[in-house]
ZAVO-231934 format. One record per atom (N, C-alpha, C, O): residue in one letter; x, y negated, z. Coordinates in nm, 2 decimals, always signed. Each point is the difference from the previous one (the first is absolute). Example, Ala and Ser with C-alpha at 12.3 -4.5 7.8 and 13.67 -1.06 7.14 Angstrom:
// residues 2
 code      x      y      z
    A  +1.32  +0.57  +0.78
    A  -0.09  -0.12  +0.00
    A  +0.09  -0.12  +0.00
    A  +0.10  +0.00  +0.07
    S  -0.14  -0.11  -0.14
    S  +0.09  -0.11  +0.00
    S  -0.08  -0.11  +0.08
    S  +0.05  -0.11  +0.01
***
This chain:
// residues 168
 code      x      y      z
    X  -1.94  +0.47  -1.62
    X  +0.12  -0.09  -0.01
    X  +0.12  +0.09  -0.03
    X  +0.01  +0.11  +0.05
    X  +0.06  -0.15  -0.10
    X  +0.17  +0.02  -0.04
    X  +0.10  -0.08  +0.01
    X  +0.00  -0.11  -0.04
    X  +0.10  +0.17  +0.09
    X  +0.11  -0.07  -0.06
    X  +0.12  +0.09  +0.00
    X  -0.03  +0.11  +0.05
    X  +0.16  -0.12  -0.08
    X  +0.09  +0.03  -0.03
    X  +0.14  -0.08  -0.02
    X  +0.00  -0.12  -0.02
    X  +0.10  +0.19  +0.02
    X  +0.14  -0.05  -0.06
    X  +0.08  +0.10  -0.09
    X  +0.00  +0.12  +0.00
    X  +0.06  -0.22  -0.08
    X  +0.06  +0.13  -0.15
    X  +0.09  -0.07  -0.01
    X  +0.00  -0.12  -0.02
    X  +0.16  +0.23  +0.05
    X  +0.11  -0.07  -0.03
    X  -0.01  +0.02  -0.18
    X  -0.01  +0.10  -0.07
    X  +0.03  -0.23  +0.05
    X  +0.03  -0.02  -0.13
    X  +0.15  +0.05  -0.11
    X  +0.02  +0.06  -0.10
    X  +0.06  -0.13  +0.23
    X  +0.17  +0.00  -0.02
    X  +0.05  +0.02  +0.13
    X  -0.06  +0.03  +0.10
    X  +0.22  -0.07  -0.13
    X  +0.09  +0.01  +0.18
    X  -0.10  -0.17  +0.06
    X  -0.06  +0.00  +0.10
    X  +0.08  -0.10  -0.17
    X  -0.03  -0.11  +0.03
    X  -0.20  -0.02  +0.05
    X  -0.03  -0.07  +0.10
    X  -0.04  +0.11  -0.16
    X  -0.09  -0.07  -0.02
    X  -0.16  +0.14  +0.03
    X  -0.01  +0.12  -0.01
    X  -0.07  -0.22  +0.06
    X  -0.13  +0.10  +0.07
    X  -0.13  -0.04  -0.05
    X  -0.05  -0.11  +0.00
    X  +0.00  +0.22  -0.05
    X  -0.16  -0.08  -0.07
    X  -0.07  +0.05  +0.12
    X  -0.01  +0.12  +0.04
    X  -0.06  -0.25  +0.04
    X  -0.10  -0.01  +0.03
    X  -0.14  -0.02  +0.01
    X  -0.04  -0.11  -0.03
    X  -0.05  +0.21  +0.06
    X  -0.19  -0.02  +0.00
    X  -0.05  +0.02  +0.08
    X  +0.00  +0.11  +0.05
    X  -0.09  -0.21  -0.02
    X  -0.14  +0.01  +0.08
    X  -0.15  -0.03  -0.06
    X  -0.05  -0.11  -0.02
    X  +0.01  +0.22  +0.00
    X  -0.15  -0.01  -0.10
    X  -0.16  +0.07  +0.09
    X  +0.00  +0.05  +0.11
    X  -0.07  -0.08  -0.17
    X  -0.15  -0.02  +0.06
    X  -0.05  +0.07  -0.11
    X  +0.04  -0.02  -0.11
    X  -0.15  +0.10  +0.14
    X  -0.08  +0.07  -0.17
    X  -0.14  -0.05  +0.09
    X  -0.02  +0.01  +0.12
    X  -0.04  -0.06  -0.22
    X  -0.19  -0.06  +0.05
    X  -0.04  +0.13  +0.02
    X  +0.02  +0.09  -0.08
    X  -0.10  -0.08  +0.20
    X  -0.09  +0.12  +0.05
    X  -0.01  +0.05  +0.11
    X  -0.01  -0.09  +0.09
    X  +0.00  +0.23  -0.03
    X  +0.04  +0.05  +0.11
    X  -0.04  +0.14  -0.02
    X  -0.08  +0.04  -0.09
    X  +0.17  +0.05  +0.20
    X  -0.02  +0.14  -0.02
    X  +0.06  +0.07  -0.08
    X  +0.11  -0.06  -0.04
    X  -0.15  +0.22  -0.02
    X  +0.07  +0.06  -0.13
    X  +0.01  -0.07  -0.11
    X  +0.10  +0.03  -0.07
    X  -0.16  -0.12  +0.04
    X  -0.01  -0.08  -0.16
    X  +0.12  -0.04  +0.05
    X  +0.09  +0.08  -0.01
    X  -0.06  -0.19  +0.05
    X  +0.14  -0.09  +0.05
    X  +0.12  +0.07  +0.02
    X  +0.11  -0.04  -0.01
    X  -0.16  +0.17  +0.06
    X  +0.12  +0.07  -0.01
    X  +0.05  +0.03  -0.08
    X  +0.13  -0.01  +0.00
    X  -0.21  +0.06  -0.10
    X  +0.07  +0.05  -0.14
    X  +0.00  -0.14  -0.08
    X  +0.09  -0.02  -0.08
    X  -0.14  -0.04  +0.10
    X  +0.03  -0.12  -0.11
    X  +0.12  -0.06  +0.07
    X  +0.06  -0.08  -0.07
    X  +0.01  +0.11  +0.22
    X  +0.12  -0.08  +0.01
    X  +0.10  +0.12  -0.05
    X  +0.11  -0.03  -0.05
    X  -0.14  +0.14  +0.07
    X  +0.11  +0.12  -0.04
    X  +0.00  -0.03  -0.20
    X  +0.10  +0.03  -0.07
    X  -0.19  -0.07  +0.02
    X  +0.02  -0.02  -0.15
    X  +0.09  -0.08  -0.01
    X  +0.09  +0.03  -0.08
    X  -0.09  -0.18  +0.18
    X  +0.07  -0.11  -0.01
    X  +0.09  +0.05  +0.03
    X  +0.09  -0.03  -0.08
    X  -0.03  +0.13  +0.19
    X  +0.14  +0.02  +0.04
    X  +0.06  +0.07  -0.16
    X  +0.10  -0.05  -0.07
    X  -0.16  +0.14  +0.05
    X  +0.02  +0.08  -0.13
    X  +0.07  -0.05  -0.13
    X  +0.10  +0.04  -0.05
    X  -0.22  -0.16  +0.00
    X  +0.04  -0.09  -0.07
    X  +0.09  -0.08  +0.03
    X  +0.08  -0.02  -0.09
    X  -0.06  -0.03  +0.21
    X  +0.16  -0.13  -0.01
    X  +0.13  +0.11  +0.03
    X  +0.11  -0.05  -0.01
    X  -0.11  +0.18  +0.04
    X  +0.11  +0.07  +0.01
    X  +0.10  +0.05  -0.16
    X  +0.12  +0.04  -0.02
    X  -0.25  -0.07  -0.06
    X  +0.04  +0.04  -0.13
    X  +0.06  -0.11  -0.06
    X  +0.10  -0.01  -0.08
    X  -0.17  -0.06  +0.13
    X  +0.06  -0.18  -0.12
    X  +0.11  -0.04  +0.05
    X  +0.09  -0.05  -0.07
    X  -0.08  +0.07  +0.22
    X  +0.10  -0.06  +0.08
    X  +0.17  +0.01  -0.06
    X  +0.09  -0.08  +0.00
    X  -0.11  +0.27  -0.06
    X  +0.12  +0.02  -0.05
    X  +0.05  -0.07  -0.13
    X  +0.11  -0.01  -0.04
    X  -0.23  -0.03  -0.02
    X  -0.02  -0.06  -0.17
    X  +0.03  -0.12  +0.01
    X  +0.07  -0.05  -0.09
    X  -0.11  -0.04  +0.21
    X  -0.02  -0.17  -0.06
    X  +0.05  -0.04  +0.13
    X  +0.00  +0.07  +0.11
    X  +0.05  -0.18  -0.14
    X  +0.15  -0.07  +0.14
    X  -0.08  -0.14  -0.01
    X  +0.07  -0.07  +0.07
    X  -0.16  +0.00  -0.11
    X  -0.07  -0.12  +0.03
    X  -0.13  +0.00  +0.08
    X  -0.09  +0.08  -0.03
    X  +0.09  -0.14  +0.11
    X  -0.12  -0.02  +0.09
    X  -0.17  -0.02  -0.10
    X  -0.11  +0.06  +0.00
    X  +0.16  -0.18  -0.08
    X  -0.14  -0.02  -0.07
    X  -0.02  +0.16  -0.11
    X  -0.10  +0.03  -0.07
    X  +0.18  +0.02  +0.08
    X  +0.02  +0.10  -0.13
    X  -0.09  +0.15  +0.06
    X  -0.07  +0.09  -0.05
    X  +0.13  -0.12  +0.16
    X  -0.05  +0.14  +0.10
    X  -0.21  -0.02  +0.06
    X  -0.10  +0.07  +0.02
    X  +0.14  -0.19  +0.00
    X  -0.15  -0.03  +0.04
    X  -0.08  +0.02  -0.13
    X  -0.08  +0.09  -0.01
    X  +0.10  -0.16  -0.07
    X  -0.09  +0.00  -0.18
    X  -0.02  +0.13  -0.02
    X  -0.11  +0.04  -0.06
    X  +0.23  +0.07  +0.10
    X  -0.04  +0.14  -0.08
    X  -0.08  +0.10  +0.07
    X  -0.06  +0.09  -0.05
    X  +0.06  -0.15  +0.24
    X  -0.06  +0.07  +0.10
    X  -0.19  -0.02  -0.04
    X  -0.09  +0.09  -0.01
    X  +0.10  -0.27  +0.00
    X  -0.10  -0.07  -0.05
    X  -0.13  +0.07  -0.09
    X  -0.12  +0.01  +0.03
    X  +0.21  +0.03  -0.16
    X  -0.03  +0.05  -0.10
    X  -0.04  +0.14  +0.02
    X  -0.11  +0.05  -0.04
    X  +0.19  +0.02  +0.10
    X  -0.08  +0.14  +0.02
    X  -0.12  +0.01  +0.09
    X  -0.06  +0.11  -0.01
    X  +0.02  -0.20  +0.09
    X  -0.05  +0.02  +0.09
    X  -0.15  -0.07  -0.07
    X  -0.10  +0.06  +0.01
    X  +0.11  -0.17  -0.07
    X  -0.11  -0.06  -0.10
    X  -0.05  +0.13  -0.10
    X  -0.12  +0.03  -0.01
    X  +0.19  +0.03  -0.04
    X  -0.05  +0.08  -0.11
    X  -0.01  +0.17  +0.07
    X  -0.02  +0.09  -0.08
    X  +0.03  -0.06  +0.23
    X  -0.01  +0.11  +0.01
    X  -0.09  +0.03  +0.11
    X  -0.04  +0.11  +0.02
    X  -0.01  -0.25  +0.06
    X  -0.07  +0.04  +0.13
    X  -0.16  -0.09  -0.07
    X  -0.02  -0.06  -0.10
    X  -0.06  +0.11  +0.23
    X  -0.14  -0.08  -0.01
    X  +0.04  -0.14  +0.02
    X  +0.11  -0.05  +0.05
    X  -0.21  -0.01  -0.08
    X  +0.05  -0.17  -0.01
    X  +0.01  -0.06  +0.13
    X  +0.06  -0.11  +0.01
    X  -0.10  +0.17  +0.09
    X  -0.04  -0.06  +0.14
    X  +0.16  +0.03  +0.09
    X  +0.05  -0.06  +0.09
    X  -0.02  +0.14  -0.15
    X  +0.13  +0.01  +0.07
    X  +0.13  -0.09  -0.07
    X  +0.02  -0.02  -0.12
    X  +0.07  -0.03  +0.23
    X  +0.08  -0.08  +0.01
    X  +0.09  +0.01  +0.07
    X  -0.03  +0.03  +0.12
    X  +0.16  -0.07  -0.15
    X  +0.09  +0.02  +0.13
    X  +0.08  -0.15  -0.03
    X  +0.02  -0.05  -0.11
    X  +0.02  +0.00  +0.27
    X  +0.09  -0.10  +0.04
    X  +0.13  +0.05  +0.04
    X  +0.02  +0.11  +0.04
    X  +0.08  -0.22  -0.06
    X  +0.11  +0.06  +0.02
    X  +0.08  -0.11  +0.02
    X  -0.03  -0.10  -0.07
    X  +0.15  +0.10  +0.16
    X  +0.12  -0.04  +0.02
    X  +0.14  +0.04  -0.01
    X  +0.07  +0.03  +0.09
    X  -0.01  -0.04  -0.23
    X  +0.11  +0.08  -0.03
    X  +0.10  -0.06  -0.02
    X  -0.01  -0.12  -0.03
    X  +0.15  +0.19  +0.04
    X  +0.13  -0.07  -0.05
    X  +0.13  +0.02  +0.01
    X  +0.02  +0.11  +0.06
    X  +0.09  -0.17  -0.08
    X  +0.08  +0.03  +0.04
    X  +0.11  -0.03  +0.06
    X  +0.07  -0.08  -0.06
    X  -0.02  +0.14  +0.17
    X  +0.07  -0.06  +0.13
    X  +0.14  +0.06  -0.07
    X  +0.03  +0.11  -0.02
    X  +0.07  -0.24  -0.01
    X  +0.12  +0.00  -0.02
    X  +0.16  +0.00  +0.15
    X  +0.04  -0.09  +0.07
    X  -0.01  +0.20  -0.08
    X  +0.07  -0.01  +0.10
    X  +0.10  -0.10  +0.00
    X  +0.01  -0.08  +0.10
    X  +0.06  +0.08  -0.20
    X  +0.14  -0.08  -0.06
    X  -0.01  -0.16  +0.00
    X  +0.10  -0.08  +0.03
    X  -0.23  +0.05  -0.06
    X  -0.03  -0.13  +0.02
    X  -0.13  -0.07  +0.07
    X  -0.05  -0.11  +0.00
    X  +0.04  +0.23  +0.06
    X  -0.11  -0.04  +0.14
    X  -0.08  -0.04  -0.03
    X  -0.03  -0.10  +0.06
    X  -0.05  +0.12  -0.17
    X  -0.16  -0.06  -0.07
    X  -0.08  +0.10  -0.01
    X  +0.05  +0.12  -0.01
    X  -0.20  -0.16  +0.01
    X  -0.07  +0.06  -0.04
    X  -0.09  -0.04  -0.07
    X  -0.07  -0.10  +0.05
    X  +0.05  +0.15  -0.17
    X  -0.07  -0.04  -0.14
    X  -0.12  +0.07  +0.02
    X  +0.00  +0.13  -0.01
    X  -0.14  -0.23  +0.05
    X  -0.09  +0.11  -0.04
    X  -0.11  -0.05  -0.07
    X  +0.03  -0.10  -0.07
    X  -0.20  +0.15  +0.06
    X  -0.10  -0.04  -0.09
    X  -0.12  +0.08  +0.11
    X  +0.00  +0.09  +0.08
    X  -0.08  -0.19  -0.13
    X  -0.17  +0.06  +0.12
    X  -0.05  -0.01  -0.14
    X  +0.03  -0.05  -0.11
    X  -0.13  +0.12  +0.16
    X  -0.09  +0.03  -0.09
    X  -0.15  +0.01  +0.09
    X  -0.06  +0.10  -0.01
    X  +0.03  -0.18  +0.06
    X  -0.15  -0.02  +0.04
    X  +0.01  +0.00  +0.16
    X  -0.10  -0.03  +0.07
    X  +0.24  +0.09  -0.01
    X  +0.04  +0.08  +0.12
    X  -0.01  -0.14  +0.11
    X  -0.04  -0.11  -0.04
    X  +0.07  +0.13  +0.18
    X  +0.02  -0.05  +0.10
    X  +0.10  -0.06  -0.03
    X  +0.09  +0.05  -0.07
    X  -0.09  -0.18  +0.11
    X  +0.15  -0.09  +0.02
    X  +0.13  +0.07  +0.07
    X  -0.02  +0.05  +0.11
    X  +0.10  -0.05  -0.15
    X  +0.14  +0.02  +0.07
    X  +0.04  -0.10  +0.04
    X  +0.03  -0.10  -0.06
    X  -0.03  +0.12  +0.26
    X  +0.05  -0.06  +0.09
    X  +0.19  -0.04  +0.01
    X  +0.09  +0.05  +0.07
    X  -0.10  -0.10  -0.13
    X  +0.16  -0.05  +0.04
    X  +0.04  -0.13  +0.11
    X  -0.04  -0.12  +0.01
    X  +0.13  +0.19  +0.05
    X  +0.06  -0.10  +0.10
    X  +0.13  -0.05  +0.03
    X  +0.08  +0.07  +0.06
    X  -0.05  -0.19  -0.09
    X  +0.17  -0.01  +0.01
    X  +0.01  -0.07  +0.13
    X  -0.05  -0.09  +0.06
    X  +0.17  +0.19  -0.03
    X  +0.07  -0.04  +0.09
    X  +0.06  -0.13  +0.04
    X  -0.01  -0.05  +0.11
    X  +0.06  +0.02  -0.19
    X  +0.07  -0.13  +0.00
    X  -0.10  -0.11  -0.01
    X  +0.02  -0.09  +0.07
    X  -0.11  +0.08  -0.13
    X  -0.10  -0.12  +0.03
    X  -0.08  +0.03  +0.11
    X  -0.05  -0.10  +0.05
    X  -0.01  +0.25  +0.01
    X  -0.05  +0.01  +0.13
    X  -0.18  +0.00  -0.09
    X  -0.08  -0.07  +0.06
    X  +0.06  +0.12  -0.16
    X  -0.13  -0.06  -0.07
    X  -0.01  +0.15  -0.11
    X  +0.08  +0.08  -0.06
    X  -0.25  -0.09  +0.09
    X  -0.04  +0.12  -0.10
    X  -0.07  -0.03  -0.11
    X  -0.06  -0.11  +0.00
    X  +0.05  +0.16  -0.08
    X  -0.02  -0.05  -0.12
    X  -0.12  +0.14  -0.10
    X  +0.03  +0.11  -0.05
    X  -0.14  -0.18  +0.06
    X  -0.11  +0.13  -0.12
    X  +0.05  +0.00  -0.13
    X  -0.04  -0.11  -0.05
    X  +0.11  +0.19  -0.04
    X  +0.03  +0.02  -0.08
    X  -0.12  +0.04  -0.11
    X  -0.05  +0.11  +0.01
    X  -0.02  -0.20  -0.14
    X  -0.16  +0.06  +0.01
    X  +0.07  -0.06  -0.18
    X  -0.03  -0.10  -0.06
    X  +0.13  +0.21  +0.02
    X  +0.05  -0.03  -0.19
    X  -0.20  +0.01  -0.05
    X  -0.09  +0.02  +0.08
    X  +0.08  -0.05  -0.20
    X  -0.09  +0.02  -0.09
    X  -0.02  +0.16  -0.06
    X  +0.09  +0.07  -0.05
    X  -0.21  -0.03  +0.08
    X  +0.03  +0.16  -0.09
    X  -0.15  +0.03  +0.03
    X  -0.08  -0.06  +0.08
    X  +0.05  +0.17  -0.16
    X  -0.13  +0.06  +0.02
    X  +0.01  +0.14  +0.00
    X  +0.09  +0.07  -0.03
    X  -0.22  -0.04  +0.08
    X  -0.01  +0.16  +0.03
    X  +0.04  +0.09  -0.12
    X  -0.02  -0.04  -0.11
    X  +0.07  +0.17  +0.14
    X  +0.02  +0.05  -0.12
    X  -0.10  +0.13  +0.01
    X  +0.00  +0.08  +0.08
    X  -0.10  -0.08  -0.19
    X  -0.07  +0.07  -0.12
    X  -0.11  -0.07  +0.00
    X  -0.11  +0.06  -0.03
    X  +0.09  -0.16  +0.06
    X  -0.10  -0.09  -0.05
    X  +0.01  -0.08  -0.11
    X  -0.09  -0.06  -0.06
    X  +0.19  +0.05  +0.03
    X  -0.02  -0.04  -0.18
    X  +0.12  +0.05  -0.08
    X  +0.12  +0.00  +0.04
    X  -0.18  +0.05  -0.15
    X  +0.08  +0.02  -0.11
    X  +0.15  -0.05  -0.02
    X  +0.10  +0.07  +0.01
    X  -0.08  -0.20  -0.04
    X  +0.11  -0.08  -0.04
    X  +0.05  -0.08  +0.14
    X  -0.05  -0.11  +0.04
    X  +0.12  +0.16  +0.02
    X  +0.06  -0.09  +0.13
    X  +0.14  -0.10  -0.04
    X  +0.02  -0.07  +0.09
    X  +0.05  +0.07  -0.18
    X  +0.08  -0.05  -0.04
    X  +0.01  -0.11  -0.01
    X  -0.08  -0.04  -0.08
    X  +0.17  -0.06  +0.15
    X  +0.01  -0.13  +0.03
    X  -0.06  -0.03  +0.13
    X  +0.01  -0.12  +0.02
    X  -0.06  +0.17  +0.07
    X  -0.14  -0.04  +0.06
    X  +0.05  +0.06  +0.17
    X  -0.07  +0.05  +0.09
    X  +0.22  -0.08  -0.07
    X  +0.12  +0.06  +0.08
    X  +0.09  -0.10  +0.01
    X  +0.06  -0.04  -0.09
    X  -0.04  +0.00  +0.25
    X  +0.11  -0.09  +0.03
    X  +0.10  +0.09  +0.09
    X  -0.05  +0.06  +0.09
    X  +0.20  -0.04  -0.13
    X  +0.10  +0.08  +0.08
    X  +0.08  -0.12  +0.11
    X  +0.04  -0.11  -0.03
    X  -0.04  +0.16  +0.11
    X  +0.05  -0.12  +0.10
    X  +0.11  +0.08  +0.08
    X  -0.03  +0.11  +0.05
    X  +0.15  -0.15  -0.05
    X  +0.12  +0.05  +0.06
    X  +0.01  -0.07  +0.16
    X  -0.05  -0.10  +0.04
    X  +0.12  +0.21  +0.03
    X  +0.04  -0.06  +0.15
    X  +0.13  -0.02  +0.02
    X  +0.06  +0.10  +0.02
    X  -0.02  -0.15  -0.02
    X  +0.18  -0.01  +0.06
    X  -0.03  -0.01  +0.15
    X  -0.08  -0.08  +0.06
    X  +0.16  +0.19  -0.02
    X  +0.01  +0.02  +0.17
    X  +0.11  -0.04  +0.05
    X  +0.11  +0.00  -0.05
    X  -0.15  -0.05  +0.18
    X  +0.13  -0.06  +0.10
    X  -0.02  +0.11  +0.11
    X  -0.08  +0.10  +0.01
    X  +0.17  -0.14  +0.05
    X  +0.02  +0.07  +0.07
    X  -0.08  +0.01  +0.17
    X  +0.01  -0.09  +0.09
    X  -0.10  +0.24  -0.08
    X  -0.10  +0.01  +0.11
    X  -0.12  -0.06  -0.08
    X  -0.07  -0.08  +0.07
    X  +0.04  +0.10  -0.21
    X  -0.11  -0.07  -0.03
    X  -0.10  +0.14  -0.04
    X  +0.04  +0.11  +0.01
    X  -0.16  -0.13  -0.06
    X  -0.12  +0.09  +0.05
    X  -0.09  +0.02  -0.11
    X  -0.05  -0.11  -0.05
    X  +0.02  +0.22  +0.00
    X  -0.14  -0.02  -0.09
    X  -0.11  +0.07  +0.08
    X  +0.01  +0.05  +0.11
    X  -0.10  -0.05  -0.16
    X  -0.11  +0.11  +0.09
    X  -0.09  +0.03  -0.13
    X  -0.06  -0.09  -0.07
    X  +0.05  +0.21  +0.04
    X  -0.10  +0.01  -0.08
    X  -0.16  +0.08  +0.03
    X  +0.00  +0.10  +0.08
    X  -0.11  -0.14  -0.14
    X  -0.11  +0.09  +0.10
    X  -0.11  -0.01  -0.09
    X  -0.01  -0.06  -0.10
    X  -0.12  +0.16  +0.19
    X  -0.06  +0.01  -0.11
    X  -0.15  -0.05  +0.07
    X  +0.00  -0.05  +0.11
    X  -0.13  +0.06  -0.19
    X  -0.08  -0.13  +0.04
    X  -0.10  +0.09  +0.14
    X  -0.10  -0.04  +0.06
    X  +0.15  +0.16  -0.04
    X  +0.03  +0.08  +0.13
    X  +0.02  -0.08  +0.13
    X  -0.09  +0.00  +0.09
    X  +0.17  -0.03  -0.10
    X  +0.07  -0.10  +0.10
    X  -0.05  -0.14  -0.01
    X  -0.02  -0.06  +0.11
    X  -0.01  -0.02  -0.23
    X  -0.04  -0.16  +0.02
    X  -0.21  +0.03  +0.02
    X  -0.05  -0.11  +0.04
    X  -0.03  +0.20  -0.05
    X  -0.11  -0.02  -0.02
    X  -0.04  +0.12  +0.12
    X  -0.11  +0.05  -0.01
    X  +0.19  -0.01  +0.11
    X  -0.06  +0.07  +0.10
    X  -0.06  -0.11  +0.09
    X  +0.05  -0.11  +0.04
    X  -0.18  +0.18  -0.01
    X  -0.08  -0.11  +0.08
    X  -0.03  +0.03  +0.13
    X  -0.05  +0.11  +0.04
    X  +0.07  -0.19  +0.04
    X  -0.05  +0.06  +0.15
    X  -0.16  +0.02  +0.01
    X  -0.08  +0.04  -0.08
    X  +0.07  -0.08  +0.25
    X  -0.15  +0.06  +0.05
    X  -0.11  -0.09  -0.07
    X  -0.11  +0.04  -0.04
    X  +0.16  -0.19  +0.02
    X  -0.06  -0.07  -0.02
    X  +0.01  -0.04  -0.14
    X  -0.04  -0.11  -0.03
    X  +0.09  +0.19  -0.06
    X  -0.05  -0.01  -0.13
    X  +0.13  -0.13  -0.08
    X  -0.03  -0.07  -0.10
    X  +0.16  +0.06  +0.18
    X  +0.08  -0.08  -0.03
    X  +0.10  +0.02  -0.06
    X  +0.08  +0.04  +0.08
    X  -0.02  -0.03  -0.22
    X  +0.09  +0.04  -0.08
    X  +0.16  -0.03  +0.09
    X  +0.02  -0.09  +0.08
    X  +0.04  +0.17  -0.13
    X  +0.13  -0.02  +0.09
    X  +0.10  -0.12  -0.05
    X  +0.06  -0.08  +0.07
    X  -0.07  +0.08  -0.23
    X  +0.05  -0.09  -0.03
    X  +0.17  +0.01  -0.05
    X  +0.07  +0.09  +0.04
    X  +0.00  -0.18  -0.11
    X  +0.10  -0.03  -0.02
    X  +0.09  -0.10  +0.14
    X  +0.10  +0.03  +0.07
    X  -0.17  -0.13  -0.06
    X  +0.01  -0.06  +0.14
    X  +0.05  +0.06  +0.09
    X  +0.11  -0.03  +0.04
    X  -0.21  +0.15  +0.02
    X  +0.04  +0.09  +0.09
    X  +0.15  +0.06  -0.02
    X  +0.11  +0.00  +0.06
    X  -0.13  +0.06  -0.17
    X  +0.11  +0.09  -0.03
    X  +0.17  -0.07  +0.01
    X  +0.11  +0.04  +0.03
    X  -0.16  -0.15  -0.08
    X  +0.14  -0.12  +0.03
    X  +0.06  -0.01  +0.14
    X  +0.12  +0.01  +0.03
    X  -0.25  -0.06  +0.06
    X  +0.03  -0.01  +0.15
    X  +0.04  +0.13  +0.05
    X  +0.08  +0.00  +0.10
    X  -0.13  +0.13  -0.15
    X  +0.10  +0.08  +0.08
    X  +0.13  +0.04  +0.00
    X  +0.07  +0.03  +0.09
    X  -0.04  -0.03  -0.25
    X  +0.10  -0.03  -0.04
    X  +0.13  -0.10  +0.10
    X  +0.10  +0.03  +0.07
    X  -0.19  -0.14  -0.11
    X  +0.10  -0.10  +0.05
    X  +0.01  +0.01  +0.18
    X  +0.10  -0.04  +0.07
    X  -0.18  +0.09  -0.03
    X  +0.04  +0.08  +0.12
    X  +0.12  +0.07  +0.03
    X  +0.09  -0.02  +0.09
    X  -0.10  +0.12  -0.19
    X  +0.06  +0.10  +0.07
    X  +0.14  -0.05  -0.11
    X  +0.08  +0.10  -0.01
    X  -0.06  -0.17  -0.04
    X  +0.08  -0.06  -0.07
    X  +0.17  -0.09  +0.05
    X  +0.12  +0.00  -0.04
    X  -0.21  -0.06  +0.16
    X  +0.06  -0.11  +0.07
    X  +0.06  +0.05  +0.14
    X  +0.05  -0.08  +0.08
***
């Protein structure tokens, strides 16, 4: 797993949370490629669909086919309190507002990136406007598919209620 934050500007923060299929050294290095790769484009390309297509792209034409990475990226505007972002095959982003007292799975349209060639069009960017004391949570399938003794996924459900626990 990965993630990170990249000031972009004075105003504005690219954030990621990504997953590479596998486990062990392979995943390691295929997530340090991924780090590699979005650190270069990041400085080239200022659109979300722009940055994913080119991550997309390298990863289709340079790894074995079995590998894939998910991701949750975007970017958090200080100035006007939004956050613009795009999944790509990733875990839902947990958002909670304050003022309605209610959470909300955030689950845009997107697919894994290096599993196909042409990803273009095939990406919904969904913006957040924040109020104030309101919440995102982002995670990875780490956290929703750990299973207890008895063989019982943890779930999104779960993760809500503790949330809203420790929330209130």
């Amino acid at each position: 797993d990965y993630y990170d934050f990249m000031k972009i500007d004075k105003n504005r923060v690219f954030i990621i949370l990504s997953d590479v299929s596998g486990k062990g050294i392979s995943a390691c290095f295929y997530m340090a490629l991924f780090k590699g790769v979005l650190m270069g484009i990041i400085n080239e390309e200022k659109e979300l669909e722009g940055i994913i297509i080119r991550i997309n792209r390298y990863f289709y034409e340079n790894t074995p086919k079995d590998i894939f990475v998910t991701a949750i990226c975007g970017f958090l505007d200080m100035d006007s309190m939004t956050f613009s972002f795009i999944r790509a095959g990733h875990c839902p982003l947990l958002y909670y507002s304050h003022r309605d007292k209610a959470f909300r799975l955030l689950k845009p349209r997107g697919v894994l990136l290096g599993a196909l060639r042409d990803i273009k069009g095939l990406f919904e960017a969904e913006e957040i406007i924040f109020g104030k004391n309101d919440l995102i949570l982002s995670y990875t399938d780490g956290v929703s598919e750990a299973m207890n003794e008895d063989k019982c996924m943890f779930g999104d459900k779960n993760l809500i209620k503790i949330m809203d626990r420790n929330i209130r």
